[in-house]
DRENPA-3360 file (N, C-alpha, C; in nm, 2 decimals, always signed):
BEGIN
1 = XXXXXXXX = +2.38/+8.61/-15.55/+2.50/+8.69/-15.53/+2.45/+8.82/-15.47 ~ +2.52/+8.85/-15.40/+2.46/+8.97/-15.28/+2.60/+9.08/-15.29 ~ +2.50/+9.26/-15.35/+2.58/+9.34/-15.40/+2.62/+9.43/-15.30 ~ +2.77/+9.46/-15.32/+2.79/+9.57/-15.20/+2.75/+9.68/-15.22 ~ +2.71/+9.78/-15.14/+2.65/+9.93/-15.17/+2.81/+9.94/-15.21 ~ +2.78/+10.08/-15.31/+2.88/+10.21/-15.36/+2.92/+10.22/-15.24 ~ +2.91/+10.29/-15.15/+2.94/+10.34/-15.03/+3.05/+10.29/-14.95 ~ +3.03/+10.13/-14.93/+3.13/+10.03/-14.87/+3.21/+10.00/-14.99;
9 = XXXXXXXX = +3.21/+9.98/-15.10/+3.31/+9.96/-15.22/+3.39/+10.13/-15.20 ~ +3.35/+10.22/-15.20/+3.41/+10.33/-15.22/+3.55/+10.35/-15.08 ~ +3.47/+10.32/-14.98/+3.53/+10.30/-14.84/+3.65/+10.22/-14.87 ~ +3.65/+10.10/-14.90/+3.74/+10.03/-14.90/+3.85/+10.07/-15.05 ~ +3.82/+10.12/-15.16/+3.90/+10.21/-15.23/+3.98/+10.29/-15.11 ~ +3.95/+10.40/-15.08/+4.02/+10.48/-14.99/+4.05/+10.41/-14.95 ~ +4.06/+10.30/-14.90/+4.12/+10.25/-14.72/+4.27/+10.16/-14.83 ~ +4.25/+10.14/-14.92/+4.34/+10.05/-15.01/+4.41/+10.17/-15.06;
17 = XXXXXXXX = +4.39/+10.27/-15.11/+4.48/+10.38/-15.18/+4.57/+10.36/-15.05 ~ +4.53/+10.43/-14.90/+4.57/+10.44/-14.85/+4.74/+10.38/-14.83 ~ +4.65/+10.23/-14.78/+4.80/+10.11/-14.81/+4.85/+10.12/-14.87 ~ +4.86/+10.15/-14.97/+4.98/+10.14/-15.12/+5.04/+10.23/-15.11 ~ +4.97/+10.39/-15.07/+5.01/+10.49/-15.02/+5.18/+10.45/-14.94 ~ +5.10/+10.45/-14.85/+5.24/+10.37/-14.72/+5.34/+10.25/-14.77 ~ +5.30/+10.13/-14.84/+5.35/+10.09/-14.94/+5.44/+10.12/-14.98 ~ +5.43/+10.21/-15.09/+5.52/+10.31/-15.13/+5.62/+10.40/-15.09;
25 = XXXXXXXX = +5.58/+10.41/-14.97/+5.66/+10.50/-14.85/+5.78/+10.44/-14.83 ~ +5.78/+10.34/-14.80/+5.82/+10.19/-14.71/+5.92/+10.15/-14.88 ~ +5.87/+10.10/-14.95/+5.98/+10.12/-15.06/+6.06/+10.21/-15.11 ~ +6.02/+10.33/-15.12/+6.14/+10.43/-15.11/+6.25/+10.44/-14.97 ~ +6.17/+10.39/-14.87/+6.28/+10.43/-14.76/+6.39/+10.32/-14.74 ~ +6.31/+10.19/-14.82/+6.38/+10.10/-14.78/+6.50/+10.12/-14.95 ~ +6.46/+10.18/-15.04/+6.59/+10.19/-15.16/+6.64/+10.28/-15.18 ~ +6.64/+10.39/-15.02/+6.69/+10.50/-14.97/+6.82/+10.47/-14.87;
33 = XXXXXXXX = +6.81/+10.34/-14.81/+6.84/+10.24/-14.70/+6.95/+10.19/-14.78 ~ +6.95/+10.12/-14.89/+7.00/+10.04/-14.97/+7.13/+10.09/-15.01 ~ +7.07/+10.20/-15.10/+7.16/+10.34/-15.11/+7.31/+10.39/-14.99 ~ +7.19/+10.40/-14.92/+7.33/+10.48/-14.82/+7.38/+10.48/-14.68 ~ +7.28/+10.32/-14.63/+7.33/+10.24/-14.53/+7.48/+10.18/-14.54 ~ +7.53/+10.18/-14.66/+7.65/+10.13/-14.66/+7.75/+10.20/-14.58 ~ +7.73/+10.35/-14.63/+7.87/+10.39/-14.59/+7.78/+10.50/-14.44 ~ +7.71/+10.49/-14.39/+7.63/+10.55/-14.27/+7.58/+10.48/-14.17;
41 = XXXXXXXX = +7.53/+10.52/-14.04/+7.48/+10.48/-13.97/+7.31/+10.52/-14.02 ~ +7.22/+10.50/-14.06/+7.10/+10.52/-14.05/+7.01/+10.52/-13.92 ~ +7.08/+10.42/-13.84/+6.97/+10.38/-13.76/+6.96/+10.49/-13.61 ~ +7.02/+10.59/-13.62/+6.96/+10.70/-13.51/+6.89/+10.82/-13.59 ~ +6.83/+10.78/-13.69/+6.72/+10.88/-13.79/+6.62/+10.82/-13.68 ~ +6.50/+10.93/-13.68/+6.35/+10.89/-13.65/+6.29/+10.99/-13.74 ~ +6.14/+10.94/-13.76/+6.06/+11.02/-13.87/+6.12/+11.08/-14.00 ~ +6.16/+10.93/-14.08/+6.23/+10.97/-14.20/+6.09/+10.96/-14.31;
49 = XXXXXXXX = +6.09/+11.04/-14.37/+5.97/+11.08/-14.47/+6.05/+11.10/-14.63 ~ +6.06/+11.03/-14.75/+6.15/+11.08/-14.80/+5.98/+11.05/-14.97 ~ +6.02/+11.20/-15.02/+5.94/+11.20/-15.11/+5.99/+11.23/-15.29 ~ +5.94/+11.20/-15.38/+6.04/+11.18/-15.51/+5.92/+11.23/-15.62 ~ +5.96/+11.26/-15.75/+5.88/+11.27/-15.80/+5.97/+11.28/-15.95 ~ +5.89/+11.21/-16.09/+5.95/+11.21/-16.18/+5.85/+11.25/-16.30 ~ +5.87/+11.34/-16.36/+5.77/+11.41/-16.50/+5.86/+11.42/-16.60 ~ +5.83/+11.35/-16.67/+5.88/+11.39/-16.86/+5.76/+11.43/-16.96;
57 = XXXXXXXX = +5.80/+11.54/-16.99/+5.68/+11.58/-17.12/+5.79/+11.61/-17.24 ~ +5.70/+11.60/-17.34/+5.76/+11.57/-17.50/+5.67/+11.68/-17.60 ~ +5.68/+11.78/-17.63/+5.63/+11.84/-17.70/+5.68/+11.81/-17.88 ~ +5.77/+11.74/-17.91/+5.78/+11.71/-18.07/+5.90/+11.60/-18.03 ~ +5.99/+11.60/-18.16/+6.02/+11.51/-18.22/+6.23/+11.55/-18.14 ~ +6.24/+11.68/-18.12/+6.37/+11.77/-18.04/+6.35/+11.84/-17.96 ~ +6.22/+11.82/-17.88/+6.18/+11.88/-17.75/+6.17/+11.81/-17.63 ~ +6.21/+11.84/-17.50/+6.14/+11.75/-17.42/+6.21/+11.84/-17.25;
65 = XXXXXXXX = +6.13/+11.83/-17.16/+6.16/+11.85/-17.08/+6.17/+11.76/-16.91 ~ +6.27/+11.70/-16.87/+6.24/+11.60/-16.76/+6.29/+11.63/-16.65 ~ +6.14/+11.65/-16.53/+6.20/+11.72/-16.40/+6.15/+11.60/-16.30 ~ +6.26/+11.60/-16.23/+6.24/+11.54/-16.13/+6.31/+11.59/-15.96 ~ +6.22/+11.54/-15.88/+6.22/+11.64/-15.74/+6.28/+11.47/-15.62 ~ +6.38/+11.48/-15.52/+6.44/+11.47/-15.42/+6.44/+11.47/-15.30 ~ +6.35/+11.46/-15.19/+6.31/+11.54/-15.09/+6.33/+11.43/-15.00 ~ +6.42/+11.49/-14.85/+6.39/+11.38/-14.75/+6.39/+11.44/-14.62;
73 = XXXXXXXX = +6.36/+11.43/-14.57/+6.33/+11.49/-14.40/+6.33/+11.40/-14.29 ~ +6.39/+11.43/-14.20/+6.36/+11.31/-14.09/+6.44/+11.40/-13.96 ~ +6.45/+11.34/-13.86/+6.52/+11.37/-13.74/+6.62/+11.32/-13.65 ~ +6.70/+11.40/-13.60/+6.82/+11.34/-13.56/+6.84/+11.38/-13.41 ~ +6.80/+11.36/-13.28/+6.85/+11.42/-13.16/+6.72/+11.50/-13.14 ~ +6.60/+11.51/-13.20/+6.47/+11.54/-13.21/+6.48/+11.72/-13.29 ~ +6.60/+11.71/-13.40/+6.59/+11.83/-13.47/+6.55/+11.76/-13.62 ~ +6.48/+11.82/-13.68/+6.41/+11.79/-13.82/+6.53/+11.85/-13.91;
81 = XXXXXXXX = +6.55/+11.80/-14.00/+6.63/+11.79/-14.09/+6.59/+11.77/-14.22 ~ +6.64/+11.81/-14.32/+6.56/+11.83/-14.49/+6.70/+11.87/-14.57 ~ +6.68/+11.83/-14.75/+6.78/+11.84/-14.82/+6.65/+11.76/-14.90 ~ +6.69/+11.86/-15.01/+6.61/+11.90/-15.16/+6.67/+11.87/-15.27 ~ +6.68/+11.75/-15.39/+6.74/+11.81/-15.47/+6.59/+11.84/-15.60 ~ +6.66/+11.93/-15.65/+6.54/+11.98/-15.82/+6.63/+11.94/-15.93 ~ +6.60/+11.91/-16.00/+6.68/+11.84/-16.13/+6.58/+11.83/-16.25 ~ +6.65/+11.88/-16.33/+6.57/+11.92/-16.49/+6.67/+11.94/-16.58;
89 = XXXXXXXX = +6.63/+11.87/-16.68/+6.72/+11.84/-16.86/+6.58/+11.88/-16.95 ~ +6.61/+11.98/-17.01/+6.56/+12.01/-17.14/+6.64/+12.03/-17.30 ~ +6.52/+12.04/-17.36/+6.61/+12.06/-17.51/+6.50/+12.09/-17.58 ~ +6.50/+12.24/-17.65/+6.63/+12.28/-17.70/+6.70/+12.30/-17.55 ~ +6.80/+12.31/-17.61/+6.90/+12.34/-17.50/+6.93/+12.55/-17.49 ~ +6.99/+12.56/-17.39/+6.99/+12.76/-17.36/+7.04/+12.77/-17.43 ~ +7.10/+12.76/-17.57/+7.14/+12.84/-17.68/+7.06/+12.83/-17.82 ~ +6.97/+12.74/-17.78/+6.83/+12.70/-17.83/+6.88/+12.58/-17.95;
97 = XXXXXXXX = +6.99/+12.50/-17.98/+7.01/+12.40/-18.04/+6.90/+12.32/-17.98 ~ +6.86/+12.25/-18.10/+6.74/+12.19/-18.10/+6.80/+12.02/-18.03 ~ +6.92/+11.96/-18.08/+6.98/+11.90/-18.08/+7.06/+11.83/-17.92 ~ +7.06/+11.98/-17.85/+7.14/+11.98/-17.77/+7.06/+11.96/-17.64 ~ +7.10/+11.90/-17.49/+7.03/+11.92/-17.35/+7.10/+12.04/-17.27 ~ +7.01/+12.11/-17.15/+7.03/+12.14/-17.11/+7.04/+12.14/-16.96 ~ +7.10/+12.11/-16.87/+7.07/+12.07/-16.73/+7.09/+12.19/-16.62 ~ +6.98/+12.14/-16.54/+6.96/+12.24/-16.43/+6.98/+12.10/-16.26;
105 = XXXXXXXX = +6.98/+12.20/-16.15/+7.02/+12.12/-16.05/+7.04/+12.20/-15.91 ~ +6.96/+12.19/-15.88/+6.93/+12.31/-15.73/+6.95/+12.20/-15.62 ~ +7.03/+12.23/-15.49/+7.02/+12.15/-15.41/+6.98/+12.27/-15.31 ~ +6.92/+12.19/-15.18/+6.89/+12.24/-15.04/+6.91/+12.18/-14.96 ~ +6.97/+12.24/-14.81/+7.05/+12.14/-14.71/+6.99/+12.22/-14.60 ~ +6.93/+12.20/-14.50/+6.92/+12.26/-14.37/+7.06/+12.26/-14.28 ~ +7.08/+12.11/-14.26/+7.21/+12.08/-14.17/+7.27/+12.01/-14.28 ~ +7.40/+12.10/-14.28/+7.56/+12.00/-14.37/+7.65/+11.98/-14.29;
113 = XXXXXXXX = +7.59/+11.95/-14.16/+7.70/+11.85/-14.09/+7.67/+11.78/-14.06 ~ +7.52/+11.73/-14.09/+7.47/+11.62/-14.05/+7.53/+11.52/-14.11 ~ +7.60/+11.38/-14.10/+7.68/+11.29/-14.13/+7.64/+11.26/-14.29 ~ +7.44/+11.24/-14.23/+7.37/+11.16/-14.37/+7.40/+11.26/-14.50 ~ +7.34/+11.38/-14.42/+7.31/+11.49/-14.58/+7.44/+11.49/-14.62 ~ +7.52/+11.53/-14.54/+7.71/+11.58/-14.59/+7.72/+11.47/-14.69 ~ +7.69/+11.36/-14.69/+7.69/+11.24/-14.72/+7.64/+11.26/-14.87 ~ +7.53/+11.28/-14.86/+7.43/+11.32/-15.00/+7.50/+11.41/-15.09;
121 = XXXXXXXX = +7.47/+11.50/-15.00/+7.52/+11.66/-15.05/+7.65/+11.64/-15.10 ~ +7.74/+11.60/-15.08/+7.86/+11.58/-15.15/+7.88/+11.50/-15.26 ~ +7.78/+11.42/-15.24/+7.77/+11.29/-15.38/+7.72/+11.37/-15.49 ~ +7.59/+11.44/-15.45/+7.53/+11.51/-15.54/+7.63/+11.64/-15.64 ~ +7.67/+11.69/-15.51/+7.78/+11.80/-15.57/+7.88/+11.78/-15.61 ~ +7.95/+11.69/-15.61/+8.07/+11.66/-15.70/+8.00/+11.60/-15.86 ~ +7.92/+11.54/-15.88/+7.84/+11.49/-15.96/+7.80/+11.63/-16.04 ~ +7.73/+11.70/-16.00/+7.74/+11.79/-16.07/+7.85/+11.87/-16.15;
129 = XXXXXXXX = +7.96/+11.93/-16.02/+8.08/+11.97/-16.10/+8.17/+11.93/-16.17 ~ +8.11/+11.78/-16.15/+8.17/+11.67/-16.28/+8.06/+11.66/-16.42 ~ +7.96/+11.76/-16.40/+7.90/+11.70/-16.53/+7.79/+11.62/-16.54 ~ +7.80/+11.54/-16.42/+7.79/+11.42/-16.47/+7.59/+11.39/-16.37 ~ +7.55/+11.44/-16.47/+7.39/+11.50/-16.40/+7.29/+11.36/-16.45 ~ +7.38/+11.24/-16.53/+7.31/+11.09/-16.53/+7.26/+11.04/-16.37 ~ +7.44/+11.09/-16.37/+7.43/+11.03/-16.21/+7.30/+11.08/-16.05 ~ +7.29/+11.19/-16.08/+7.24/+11.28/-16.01/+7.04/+11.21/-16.04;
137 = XXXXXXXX = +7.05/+11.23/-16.17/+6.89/+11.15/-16.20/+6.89/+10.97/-16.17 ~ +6.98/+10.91/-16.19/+6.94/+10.78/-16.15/+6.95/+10.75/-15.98 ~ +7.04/+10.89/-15.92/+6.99/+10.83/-15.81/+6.88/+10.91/-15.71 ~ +6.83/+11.00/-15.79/+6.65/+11.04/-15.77/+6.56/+10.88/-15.83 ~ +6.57/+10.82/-15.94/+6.53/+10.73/-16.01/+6.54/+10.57/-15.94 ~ +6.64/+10.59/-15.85/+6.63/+10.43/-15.78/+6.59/+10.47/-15.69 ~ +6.57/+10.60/-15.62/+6.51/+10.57/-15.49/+6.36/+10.56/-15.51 ~ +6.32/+10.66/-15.62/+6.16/+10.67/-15.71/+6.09/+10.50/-15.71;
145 = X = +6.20/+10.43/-15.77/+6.13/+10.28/-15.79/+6.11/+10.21/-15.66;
% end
């Protein structure tokens, strides 16, 4: 049996993170696709980059805090384009009920006339002023998966 040096084992780590890296890219974009090719044109986007991120921490038994981040950028006519959302539920909740959540929800839009974001942005924001901030996390959460 003939051993590979560390060096080429290490190489090929990186070169593999790499792929999964992109991988991963490539499934978000495509359950980003899934999402909101229905009711859009997608296909005059170029350099769509869309990035997500999901952290829950648990400090006891009526604590917890869950944030998660929204990010997509891409280009339309060769102008770059971006929309943010930030989204966080904790508890205790602001009046400090142990019992209770609290939700937070920042959006960012460069262009809101862009068909796609207007598109977003409006889903996002009615969702909010309805309350209804499930919605706002599951659809950070399917595009995450």
């Amino acid at each position: 049996m003939s051993l590979r040096s560390l060096e080429h084992v290490n190489t090929e780590i990186e070169s593999l993170q790499n792929k999964l890296k992109l991988l991963e890219m490539e499934r978000r974009i495509i359950n980003f696709s899934s999402l909101f090719d229905r009711h859009m044109g997608l296909r005059k986007i170029t350099d769509l980059t869309i990035n997500t991120s999901i952290e829950y921490h648990s400090e006891g038994e009526y604590s917890h805090l869950n944030e998660a981040c929204l990010e997509i950028i891409f280009k339309r006519g060769g102008v770059q384009r971006e929309f943010r959302i930030d989204y966080k539920d904790y508890s205790p909740d602001n009046d400090g009920d142990r019992y209770g959540t609290s939700y937070a929800c920042d959006l960012y839009c460069t262009h809101l006339k862009d068909p796609v974001l207007k598109e977003i942005y409006n889903k996002i924001k009615e969702s909010k002023e309805d309350g209804d901030y499930a919605e706002i996390f599951y659809i950070i959460k399917k595009i995450h998966n």
